[in-house]
Every structure is written in C-alpha cells, then in structure tokens.
CHARMM internal coordinates of N, CA and C (Angstrom, degrees):
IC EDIT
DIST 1 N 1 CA 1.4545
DIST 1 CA 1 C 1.5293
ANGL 1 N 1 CA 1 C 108.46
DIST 1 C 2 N 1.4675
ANGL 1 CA 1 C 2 N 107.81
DIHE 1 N 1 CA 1 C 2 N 129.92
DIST 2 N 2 CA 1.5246
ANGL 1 C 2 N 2 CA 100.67
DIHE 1 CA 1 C 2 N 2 CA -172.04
DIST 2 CA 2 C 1.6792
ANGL 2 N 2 CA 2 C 94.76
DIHE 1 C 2 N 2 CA 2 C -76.63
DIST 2 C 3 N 1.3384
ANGL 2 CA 2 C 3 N 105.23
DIHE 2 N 2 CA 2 C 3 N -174.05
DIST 3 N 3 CA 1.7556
ANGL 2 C 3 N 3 CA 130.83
DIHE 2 CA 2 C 3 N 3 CA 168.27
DIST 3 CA 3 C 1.1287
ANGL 3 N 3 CA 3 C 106.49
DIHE 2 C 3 N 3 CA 3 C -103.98
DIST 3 C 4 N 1.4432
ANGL 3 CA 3 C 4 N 105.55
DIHE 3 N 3 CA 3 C 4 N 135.90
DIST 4 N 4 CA 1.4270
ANGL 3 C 4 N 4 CA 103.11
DIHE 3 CA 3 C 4 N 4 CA 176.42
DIST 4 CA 4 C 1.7629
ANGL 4 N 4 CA 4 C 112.26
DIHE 3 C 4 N 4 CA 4 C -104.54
DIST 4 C 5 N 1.5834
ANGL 4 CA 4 C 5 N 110.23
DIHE 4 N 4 CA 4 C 5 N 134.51
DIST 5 N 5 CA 1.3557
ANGL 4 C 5 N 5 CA 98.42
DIHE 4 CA 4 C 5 N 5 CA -163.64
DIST 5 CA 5 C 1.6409
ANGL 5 N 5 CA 5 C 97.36
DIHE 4 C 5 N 5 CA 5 C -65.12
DIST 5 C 6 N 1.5782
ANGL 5 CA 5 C 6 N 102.53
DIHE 5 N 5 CA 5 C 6 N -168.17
DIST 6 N 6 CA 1.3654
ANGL 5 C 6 N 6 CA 113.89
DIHE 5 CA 5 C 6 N 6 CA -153.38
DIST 6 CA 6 C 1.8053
ANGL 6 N 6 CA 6 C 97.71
DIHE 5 C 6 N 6 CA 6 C -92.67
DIST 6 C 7 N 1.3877
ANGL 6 CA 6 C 7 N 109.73
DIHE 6 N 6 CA 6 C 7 N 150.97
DIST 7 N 7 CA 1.8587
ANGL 6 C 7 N 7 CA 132.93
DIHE 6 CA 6 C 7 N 7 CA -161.35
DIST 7 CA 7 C 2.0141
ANGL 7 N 7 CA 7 C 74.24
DIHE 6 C 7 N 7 CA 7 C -67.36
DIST 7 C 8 N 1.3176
ANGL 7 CA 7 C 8 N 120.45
DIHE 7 N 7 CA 7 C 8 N -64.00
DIST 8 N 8 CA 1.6004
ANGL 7 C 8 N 8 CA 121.12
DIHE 7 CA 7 C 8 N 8 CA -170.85
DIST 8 CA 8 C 1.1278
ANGL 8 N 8 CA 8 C 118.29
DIHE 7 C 8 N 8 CA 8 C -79.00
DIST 8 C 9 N 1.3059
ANGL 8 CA 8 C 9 N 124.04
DIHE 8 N 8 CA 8 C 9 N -164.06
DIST 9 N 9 CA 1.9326
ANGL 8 C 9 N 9 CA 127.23
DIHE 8 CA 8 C 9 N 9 CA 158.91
DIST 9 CA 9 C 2.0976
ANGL 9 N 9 CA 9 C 79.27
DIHE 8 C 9 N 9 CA 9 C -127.41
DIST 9 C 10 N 1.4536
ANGL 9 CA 9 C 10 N 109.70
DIHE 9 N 9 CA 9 C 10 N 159.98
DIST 10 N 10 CA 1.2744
ANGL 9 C 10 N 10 CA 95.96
DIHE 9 CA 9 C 10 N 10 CA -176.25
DIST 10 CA 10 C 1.3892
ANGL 10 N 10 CA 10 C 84.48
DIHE 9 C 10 N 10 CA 10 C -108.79
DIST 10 C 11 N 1.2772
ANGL 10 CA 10 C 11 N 96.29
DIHE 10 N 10 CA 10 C 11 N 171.42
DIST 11 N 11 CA 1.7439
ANGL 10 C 11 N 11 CA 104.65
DIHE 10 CA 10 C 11 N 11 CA -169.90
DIST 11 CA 11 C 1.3610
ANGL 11 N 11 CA 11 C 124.99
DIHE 10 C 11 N 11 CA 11 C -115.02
DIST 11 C 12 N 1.6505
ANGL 11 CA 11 C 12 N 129.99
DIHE 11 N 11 CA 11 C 12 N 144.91
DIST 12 N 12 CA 1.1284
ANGL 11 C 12 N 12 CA 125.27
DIHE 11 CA 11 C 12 N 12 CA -164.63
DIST 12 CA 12 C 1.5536
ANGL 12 N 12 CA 12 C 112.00
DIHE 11 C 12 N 12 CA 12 C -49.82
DIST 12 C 13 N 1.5172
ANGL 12 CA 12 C 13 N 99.46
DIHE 12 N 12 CA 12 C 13 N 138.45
DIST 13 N 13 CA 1.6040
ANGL 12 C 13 N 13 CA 115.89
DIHE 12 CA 12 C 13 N 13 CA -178.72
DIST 13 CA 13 C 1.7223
ANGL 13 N 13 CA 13 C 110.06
DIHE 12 C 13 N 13 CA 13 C -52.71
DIST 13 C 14 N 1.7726
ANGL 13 CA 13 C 14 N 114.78
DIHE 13 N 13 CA 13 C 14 N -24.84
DIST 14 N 14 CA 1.3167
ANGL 13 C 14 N 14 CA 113.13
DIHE 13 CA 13 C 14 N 14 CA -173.25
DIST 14 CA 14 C 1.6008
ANGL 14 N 14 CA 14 C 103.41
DIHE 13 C 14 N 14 CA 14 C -81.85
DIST 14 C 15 N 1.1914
ANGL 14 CA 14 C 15 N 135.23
DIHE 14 N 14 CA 14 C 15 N -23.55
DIST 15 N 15 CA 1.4281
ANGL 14 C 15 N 15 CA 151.69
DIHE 14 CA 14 C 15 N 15 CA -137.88
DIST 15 CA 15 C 1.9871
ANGL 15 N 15 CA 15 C 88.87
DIHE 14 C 15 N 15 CA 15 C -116.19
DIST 15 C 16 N 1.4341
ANGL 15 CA 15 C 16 N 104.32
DIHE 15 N 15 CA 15 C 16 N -52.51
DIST 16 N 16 CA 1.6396
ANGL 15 C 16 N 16 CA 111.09
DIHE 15 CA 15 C 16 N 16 CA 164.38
DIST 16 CA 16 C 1.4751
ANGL 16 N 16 CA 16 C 116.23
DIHE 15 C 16 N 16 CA 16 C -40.14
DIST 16 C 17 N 1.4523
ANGL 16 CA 16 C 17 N 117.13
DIHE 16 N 16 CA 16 C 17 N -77.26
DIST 17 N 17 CA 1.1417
ANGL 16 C 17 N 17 CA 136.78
DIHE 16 CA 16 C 17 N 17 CA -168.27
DIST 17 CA 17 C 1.6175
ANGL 17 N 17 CA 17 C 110.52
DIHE 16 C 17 N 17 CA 17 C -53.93
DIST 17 C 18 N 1.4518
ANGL 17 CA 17 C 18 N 106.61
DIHE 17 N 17 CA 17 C 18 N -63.48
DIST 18 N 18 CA 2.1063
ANGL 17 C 18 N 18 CA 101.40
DIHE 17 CA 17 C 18 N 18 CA 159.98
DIST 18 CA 18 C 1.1665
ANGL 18 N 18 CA 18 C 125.60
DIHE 17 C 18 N 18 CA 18 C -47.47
DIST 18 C 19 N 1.2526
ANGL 18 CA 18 C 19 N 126.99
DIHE 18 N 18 CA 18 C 19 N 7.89
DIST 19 N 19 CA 0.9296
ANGL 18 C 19 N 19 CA 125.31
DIHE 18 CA 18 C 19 N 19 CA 162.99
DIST 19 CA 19 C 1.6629
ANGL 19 N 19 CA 19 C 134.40
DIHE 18 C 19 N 19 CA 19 C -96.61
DIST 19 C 20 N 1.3004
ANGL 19 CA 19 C 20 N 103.46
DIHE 19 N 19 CA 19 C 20 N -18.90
DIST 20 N 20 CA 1.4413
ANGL 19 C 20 N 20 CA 145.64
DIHE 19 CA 19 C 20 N 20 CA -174.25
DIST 20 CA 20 C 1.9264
ANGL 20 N 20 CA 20 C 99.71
DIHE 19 C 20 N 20 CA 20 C -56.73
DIST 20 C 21 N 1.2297
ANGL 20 CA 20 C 21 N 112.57
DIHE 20 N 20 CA 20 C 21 N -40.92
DIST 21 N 21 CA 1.7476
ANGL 20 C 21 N 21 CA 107.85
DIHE 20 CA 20 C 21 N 21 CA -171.18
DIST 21 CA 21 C 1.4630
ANGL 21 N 21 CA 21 C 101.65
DIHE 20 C 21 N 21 CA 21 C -96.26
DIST 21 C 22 N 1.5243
ANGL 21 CA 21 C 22 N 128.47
DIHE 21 N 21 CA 21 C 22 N 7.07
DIST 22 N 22 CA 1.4200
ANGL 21 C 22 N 22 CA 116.78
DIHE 21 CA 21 C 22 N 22 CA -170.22
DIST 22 CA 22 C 2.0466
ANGL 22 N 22 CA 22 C 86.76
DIHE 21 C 22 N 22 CA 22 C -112.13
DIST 22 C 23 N 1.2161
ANGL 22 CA 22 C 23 N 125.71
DIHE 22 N 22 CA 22 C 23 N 7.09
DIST 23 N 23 CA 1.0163
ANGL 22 C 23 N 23 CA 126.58
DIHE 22 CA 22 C 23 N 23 CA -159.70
DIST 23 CA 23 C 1.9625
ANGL 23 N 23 CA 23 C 120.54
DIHE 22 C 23 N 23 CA 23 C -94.82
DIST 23 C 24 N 1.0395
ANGL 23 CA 23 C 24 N 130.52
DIHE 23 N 23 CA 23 C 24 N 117.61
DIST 24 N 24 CA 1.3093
ANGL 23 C 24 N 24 CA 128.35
DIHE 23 CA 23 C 24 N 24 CA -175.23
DIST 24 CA 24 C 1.4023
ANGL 24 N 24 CA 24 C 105.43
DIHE 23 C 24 N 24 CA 24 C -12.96
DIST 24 C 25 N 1.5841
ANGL 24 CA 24 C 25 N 125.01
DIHE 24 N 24 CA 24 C 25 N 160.60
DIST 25 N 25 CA 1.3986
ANGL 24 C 25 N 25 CA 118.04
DIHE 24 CA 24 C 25 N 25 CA 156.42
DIST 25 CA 25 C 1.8367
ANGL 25 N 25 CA 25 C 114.28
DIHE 24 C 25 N 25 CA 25 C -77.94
DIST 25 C 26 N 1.3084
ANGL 25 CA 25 C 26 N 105.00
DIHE 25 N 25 CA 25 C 26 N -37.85
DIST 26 N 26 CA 1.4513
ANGL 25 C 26 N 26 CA 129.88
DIHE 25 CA 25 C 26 N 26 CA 161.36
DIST 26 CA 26 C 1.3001
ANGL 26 N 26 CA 26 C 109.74
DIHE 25 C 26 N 26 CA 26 C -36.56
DIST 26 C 27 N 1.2575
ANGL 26 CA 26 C 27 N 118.30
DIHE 26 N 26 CA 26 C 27 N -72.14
DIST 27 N 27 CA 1.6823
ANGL 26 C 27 N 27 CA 118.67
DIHE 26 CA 26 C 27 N 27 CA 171.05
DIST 27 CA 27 C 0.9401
ANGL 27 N 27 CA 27 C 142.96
DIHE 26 C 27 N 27 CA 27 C -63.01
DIST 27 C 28 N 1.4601
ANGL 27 CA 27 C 28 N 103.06
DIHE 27 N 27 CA 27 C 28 N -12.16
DIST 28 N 28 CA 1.8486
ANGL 27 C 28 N 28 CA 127.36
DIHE 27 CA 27 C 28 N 28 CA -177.39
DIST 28 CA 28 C 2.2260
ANGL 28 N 28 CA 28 C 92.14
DIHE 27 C 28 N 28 CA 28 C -88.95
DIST 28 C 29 N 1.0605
ANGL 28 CA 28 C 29 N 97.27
DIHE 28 N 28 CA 28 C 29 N -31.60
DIST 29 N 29 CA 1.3087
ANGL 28 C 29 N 29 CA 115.17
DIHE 28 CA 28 C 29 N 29 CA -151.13
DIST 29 CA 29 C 2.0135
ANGL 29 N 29 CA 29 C 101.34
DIHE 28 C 29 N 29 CA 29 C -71.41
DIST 29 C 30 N 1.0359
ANGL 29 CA 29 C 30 N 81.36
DIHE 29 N 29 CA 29 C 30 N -54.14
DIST 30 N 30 CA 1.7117
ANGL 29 C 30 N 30 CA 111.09
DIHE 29 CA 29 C 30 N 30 CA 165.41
DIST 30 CA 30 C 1.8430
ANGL 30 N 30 CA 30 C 111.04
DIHE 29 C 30 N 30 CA 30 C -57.36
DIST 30 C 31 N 1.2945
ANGL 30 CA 30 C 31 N 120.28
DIHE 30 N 30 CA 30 C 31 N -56.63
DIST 31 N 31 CA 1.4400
ANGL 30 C 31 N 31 CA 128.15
DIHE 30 CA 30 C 31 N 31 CA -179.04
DIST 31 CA 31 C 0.8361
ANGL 31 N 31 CA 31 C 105.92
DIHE 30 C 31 N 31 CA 31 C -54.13
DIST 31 C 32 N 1.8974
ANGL 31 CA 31 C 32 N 119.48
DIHE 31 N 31 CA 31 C 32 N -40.97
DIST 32 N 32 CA 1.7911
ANGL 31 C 32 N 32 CA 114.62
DIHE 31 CA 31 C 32 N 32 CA -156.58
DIST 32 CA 32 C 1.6007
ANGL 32 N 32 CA 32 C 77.57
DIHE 31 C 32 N 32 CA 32 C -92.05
DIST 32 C 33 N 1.1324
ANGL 32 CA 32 C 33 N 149.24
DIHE 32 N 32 CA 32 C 33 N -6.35
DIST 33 N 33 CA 1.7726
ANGL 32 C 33 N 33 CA 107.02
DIHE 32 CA 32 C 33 N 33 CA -176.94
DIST 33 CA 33 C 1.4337
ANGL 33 N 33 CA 33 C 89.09
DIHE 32 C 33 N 33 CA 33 C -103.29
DIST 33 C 34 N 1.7641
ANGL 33 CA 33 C 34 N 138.67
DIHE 33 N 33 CA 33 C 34 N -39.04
DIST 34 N 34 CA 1.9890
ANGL 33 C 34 N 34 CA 103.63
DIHE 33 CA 33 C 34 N 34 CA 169.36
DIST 34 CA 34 C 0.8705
ANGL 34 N 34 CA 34 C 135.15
DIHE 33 C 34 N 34 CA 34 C -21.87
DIST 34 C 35 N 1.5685
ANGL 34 CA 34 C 35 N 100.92
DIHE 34 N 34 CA 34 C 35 N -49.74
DIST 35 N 35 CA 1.2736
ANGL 34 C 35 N 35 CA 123.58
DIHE 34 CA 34 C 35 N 35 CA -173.80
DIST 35 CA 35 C 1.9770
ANGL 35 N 35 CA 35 C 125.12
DIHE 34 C 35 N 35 CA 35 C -56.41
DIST 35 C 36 N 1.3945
ANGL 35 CA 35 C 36 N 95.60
DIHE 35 N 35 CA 35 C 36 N -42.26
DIST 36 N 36 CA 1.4404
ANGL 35 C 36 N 36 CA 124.91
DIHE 35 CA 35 C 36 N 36 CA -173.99
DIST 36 CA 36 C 1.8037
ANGL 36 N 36 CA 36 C 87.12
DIHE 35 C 36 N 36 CA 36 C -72.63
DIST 36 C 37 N 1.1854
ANGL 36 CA 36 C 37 N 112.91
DIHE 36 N 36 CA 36 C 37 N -51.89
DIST 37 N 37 CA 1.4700
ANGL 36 C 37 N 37 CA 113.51
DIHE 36 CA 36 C 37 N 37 CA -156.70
DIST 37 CA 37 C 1.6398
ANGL 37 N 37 CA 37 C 108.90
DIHE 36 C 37 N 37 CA 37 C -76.83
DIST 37 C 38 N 1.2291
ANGL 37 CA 37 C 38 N 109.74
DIHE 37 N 37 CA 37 C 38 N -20.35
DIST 38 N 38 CA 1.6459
ANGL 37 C 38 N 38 CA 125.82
DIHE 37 CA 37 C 38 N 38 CA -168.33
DIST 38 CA 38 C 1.7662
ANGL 38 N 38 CA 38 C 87.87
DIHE 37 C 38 N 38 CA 38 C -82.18
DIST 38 C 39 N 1.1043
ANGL 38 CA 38 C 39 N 103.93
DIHE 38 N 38 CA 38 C 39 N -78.25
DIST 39 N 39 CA 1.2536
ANGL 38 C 39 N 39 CA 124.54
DIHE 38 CA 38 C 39 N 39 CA 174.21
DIST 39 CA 39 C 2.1460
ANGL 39 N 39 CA 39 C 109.69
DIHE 38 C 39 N 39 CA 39 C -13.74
DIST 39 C 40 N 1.5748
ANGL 39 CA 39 C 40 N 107.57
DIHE 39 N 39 CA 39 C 40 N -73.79
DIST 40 N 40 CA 1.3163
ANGL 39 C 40 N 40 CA 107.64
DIHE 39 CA 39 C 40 N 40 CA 157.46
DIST 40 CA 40 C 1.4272
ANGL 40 N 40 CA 40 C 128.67
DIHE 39 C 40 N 40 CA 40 C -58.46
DIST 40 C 41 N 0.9706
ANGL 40 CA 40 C 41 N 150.10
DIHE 40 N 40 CA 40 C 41 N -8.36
DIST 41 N 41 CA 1.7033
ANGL 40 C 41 N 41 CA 169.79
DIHE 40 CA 40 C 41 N 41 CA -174.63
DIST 41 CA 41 C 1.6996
ANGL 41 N 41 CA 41 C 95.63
DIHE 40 C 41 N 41 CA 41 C -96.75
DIST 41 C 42 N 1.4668
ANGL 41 CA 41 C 42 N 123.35
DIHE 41 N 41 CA 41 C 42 N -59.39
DIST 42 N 42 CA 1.8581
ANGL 41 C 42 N 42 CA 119.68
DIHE 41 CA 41 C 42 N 42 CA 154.92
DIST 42 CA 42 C 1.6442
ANGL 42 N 42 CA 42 C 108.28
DIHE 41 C 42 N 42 CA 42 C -39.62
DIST 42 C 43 N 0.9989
ANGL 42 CA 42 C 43 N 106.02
DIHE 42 N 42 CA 42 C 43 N -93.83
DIST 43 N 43 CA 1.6085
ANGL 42 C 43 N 43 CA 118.12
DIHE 42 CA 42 C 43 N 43 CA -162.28
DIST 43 CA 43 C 1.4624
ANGL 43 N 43 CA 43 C 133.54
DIHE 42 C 43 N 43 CA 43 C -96.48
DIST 43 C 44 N 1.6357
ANGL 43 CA 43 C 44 N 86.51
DIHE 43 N 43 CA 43 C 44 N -3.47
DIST 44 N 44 CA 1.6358
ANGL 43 C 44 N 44 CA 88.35
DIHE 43 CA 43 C 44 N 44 CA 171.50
DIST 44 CA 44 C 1.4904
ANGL 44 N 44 CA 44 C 107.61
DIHE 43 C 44 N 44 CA 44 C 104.72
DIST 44 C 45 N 1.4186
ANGL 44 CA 44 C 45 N 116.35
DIHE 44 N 44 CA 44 C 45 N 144.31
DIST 45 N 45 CA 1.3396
ANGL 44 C 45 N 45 CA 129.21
DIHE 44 CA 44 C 45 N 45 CA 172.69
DIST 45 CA 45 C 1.6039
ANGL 45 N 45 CA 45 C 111.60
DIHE 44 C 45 N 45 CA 45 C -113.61
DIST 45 C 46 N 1.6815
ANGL 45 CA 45 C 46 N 123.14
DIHE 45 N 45 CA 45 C 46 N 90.81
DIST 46 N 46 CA 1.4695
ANGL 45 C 46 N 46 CA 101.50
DIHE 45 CA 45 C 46 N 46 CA 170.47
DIST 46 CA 46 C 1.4679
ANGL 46 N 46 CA 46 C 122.98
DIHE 45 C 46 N 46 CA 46 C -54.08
DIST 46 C 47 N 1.4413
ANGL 46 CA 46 C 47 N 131.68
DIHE 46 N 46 CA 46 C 47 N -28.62
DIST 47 N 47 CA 1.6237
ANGL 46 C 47 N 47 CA 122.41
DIHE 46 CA 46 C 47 N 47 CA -176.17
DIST 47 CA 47 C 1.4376
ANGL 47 N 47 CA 47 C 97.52
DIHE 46 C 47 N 47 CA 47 C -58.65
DIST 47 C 48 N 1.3713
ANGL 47 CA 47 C 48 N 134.56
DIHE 47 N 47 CA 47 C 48 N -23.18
DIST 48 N 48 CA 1.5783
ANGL 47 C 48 N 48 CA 124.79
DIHE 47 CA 47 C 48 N 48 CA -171.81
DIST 48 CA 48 C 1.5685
ANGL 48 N 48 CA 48 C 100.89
DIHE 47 C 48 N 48 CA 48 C -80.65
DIST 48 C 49 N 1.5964
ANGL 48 CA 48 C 49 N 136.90
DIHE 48 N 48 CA 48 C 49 N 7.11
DIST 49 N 49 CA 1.1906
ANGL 48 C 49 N 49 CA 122.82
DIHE 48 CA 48 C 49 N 49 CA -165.72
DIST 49 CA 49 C 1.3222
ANGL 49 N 49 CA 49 C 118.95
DIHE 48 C 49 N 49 CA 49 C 37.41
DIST 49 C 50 N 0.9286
ANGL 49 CA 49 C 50 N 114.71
DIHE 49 N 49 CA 49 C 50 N 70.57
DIST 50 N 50 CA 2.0912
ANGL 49 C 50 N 50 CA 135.36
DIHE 49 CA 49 C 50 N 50 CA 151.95
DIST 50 CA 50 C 1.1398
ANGL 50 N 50 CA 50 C 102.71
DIHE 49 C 50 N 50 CA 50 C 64.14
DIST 50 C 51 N 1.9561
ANGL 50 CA 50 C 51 N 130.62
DIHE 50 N 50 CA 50 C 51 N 27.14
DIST 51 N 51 CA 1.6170
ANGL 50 C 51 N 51 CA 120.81
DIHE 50 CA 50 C 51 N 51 CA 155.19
DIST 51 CA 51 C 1.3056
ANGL 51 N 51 CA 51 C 117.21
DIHE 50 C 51 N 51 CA 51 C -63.05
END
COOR INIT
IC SEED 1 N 1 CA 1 C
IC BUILD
C-alpha cells in the first residue's frame, strides 16, 4: 500500500511561531492544554499518580 503524501506541506517553525500573538486567547488556550496533555501521554504525568 503506497503512502499518501501529506493533505498540507507543514510550515516553517519561524513563519509558525509569528503567528502565535495574532492568535485567539481561546485558541492559544486550547493548544497549550493538547499540548500539556500530549506531552503527559509521552512521559507521563506524576500529579496523575502513575496513570
């Protein structure tokens, strides 16, 4: 089965990041807890006691 390349191209991290202060507080707000939650789901969250 081939791969199908990607629906986007992803975009430079410098071009990413300027983008970051024009951004909802709502949406910023939302990113930082995926992020937080992705983040524990890698390596683990001790405040969750060892889930």
């Amino acid at each position: 089965m081939a791969s199908q390349p990607p629906a986007f191209e992803a975009l430079p991290l410098d071009v990413l990041l300027a983008s970051v202060p024009s951004l909802p507080r709502a949406l910023l707000a939302r990113l930082t807890a995926r992020m937080i939650e992705r983040l524990d789901e890698i390596d683990g969250d001790p405040g969750l006691g060892g889930r």
